[in-house]
TILUM-222506 format. One record per residue (C-alpha): x, y, z; residue in one letter. Coordinates in steps of 0.02 Angstrom, whole numbers, plus 32768, in hexadecimal, padded with zeros to 4 digits. Layout:
<pts>
XYZA...
</pts>
This chain:
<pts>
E1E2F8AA7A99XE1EBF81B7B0EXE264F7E97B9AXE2D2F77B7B37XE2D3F7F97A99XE309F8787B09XE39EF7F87B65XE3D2F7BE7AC0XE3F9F8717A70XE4AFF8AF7A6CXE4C9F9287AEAXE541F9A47AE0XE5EEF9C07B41XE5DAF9ED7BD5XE5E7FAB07C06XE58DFB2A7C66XE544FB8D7BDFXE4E2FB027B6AXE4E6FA487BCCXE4E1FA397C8EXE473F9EB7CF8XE403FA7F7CFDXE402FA8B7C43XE3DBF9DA7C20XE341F9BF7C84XE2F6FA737C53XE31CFA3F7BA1XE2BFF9A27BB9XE22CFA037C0DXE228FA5D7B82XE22BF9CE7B0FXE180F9837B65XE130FA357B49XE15EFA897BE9XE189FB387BFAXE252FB4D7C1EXE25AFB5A7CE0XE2FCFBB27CD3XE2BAFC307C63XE212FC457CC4XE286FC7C7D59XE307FCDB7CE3XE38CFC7B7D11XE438FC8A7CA8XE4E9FC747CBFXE583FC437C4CXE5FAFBF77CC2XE60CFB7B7D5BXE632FC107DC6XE587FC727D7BXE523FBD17DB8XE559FBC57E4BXE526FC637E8BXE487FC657E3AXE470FBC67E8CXE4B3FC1D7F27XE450FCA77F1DXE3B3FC3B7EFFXE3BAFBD77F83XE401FB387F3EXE3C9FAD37EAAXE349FA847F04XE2E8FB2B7F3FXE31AFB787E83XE2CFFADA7E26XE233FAD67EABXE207FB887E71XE21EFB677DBBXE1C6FACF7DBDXE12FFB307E13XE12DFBB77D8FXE126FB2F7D01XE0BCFABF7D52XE0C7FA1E7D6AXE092F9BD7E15XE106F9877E95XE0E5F8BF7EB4XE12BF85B7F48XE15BF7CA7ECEXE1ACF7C27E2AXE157F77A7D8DXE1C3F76D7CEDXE1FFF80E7CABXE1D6F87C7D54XE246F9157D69XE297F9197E09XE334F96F7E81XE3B3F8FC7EBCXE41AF8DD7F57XE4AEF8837F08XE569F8A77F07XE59FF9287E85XE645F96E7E3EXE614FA157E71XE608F9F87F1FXE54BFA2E7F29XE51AF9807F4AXE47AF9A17EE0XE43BF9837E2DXE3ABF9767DB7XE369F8CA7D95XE2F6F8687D17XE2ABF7B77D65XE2B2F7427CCEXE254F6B97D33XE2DBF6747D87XE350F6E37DB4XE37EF7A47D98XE3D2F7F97D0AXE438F8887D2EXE4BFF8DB7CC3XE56EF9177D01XE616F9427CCFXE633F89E7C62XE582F8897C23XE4EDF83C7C4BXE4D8F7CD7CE5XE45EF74A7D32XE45EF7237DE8XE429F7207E92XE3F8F7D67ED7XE385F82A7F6CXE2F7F8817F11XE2E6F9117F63XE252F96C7F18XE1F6F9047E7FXE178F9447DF5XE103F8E57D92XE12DF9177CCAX
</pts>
């Protein structure tokens, strides 16, 4: 699967139990041969409140993605190449002020509430996939 194969597929509405942001980048993970990060830390939840306190109770999406992407793998990087995995600092809907990205080369692709987005955000933590 490559970066564009992955952008280009129909994604699901958004919800809490199939398609967030979580969701999307473990299913691209996944899709590249990764083990599921969320699964390697048995993380589950059906509903925006369910998230949020596992992403309470994890320490934030940052420190819950840091630990899943050590379990699975792949190498943190200071700079993005196209198709590195990453945490965002970027305004979200939920208030958490975090996301997953993709860097497509130019800028990153995140998904929210109304689909998938391209734009300007702080990488926080980046992987090399």
């Amino acid at each position: 699967m490559t970066l564009g194969d992955f952008l280009k597929a129909p994604c699901p509405a958004w919800d809490y139990r199939l398609h967030d942001c979580s969701r999307w980048l473990d299913r691209y993970l996944v899709g590249l041969g990764y083990a599921s990060p969320m699964d390697a830390l048995g993380i589950e939840y059906a509903s925006e409140r369910e998230a949020k306190l596992v992403i309470g109770r994890g320490g934030g999406l940052l420190a819950l993605w840091t630990r899943g992407m050590n379990v699975i793998g792949p190498a943190e990087v200071a700079e993005p190449m196209m198709g590195d995995a990453a945490i965002l600092s970027i305004a979200t809907d939920d208030g958490t002020d975090q996301t997953t990205g993709i860097w497509t080369g130019v800028r990153w692709a995140s998904v929210h509430r109304y689909g998938t987005m391209f734009g300007v955000g702080e990488p926080l933590r980046i992987w090399r996939v």
